[in-house]
N, C-alpha and C positions, 0 to 999 in steps of 0.2 A: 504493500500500500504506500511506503513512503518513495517507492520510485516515482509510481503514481500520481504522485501529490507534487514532485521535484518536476514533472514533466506537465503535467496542468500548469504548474505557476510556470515555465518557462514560455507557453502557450499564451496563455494570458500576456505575455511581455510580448512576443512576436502581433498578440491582437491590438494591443493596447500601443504598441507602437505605430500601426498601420492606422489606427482611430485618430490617436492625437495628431500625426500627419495632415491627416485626409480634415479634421476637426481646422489644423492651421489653415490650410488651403482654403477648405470652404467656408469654416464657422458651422454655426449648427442648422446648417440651412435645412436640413432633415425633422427638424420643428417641425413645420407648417405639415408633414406628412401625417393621414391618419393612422391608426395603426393597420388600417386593412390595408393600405398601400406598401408599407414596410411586408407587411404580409405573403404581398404580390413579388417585391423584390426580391423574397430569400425564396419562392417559386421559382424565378428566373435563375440564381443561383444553381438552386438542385437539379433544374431539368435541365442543365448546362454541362452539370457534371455529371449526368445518368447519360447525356447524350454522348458524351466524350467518354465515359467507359462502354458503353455498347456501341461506337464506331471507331474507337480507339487512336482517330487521329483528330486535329483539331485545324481552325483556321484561323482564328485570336491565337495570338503568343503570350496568354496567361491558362496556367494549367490547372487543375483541380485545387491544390492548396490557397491560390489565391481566392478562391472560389468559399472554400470553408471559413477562410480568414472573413469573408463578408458575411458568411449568415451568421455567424457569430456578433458580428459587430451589428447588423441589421434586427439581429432578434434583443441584442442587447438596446438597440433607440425603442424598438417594439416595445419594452418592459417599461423605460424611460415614458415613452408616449401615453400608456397605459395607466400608470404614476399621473402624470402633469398635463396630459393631452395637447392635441396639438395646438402650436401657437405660432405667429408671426415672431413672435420674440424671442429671440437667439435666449442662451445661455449663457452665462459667463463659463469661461475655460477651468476653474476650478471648482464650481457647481456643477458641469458636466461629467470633470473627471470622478467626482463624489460617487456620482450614483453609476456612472460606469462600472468602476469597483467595486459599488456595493450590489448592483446584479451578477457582474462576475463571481466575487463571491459567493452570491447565493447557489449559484450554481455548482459551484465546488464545491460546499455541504452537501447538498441535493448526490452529487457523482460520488462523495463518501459515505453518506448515507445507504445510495442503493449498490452502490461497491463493495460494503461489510454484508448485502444481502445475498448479492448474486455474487459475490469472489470472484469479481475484475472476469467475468465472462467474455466481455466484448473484447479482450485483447484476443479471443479466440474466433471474431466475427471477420469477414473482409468489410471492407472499405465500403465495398458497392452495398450492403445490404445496411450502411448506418446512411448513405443516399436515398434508399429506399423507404426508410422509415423519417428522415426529413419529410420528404414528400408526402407521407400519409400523416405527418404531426400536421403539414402545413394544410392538404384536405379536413383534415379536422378542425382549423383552425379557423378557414373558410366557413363549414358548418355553423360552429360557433356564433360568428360573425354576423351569415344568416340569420342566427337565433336571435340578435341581440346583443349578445352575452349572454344570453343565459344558457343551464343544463342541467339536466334532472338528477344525471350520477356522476358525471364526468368533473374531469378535471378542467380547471378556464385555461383561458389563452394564455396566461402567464406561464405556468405549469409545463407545456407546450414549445413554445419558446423558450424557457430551461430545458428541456428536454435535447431540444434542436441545437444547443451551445455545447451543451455535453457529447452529442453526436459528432458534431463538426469538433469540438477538442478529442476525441478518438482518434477520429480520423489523423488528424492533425499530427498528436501522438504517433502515428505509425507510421506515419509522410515522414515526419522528420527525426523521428528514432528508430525508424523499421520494427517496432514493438511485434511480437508475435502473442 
């Protein structure tokens, strides 16, 4: 577990570097998004990367990991948006990074949590089948969405979007340390 933990938080620094980046460049112009549009985005993500493993070559020169590093970052303004909704009004850079970390975070409980249940299973999953289940947290999320937000047993869209950060940190995990 504490490899685990050494490689989520290295993850996190590779995420969190490409946010603040991408945060300088543009600011928080991802405000004004609802969360079903953030929604839409980490779609385009997945089915980008499901398409690029079941044709195996690509025609953009950014590969799958660039790909995971967004729905990460996407589902993490998703949580943000969720929190404060959306708004014309930027953020300040150290109120953004607040709650960055503190959904990252959340998620890293959440991945120890069900990692003391299921015993680090997923280092035994491929790549392609944590793409696959992106895609059905993201149909679900859709559903949701539909509903309102509401649901009768299910878990909400937050829930969902942790799910999907934990996914994409997997992946991620095995992209850049070959994890088996």
């Amino acid at each position: 577990m504490e490899k685990t933990n050494n490689q989520f938080d290295q993850v996190i620094k590779i995420c969190t570097d490409v946010f603040m980046k991408k945060m300088k460049d543009y600011g928080t112009a991802w405000r004004i998004l609802r969360p079903s549009s953030l929604t839409d985005q980490i779609y385009i993500k997945a089915q980008r990367i499901r398409s690029i493993e079941e044709k195996g070559t690509m025609k953009v020169d950014e590969g799958i990991r660039s790909e995971f590093i967004g729905i990460i970052n996407y589902s993490i303004m998703g949580l943000i948006q969720l929190e404060l909704g959306p708004s014309e009004i930027e953020l300040g850079v150290e109120e953004t990074k607040k709650l960055y970390e503190k959904y990252f975070l959340q998620a890293k409980k959440l991945m120890q949590d069900k990692n003391h249940d299921y015993g680090e299973a997923w280092r035994n999953m491929r790549i392609s089948s944590y793409t696959d289940l992106i895609l059905m947290k993201i149909k679900r999320i859709k559903q949701i969405e539909d509903n309102q937000g509401k649901t009768l047993v299910s878990e909400g869209i937050d829930a969902n979007y942790l799910d999907m950060i934990n996914y994409s940190v997997f992946a991620l995990i095995k992209i850049e340390f070959d994890a088996n």
